[in-house]
N, C-alpha and C positions, 0 to 999 in steps of 0.2 A: 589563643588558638583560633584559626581563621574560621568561617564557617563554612562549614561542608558545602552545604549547597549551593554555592557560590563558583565551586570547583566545575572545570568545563566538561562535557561527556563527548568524549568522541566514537562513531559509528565506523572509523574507517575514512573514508572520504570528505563527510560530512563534520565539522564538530559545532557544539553547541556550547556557547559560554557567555558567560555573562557584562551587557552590554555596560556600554558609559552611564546611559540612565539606570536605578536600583532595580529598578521595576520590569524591566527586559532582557530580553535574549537574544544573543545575533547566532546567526548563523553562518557558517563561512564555507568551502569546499578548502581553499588554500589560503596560506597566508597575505599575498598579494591581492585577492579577490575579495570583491566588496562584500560587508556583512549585510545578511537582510535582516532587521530586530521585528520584533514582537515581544507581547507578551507572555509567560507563560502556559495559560487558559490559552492562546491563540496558538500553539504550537502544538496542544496536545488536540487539541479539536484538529490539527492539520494531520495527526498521525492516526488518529480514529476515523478520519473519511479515506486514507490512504490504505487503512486495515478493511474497512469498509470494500471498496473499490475490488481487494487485490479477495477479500471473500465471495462477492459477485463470481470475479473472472474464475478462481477456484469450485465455486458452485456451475458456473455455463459449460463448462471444461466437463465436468465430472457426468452433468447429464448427455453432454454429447458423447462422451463415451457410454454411459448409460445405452444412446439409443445406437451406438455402433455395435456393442453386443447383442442386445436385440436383434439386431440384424444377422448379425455372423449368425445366432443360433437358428438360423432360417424366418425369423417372425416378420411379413408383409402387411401392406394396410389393406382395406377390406376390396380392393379391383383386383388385387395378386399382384401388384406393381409394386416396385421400391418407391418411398416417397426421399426427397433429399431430406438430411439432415439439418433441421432448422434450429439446432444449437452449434452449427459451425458454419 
């Protein structure tokens, strides 16, 4: 029986399988397009700064609406003026 983990995982666009070396991973979007390999320690460390990243932009998002409510519910800074919002 073959081993599982050997088996390639595809995301849709992307698929990830296993290269000519034992030890790595290509990557491809289409069958024509070139793979790019790595290891697999370097492909999860590429999806944990891409979880990273896309958590920021979900964090800067949420307080800018944060401070858009603020405002809708009448709240100004301490001259009585609107200040802009500096999460967008």
């Amino acid at each position: 029986m073959p081993d599982p983990r050997r088996n390639p995982i595809s995301t849709g666009i992307l698929v990830l399988a296993p290269a000519e070396a034992p030890e790595k991973w290509a990557v491809r979007s289409s069958d024509e397009s070139p793979a790019v390999e790595a290891h697999w320690g370097e492909w999860v460390r590429l999806a944990k700064r891409i979880l990273d990243a896309d958590a920021l932009s979900r964090d800067l998002e949420g307080r800018g609406d944060a401070w858009d409510l603020g405002h809708a519910a009448g709240a100004a800074d301490a001259s009585g003026t609107d200040t802009a919002n500096p999460f967008r």
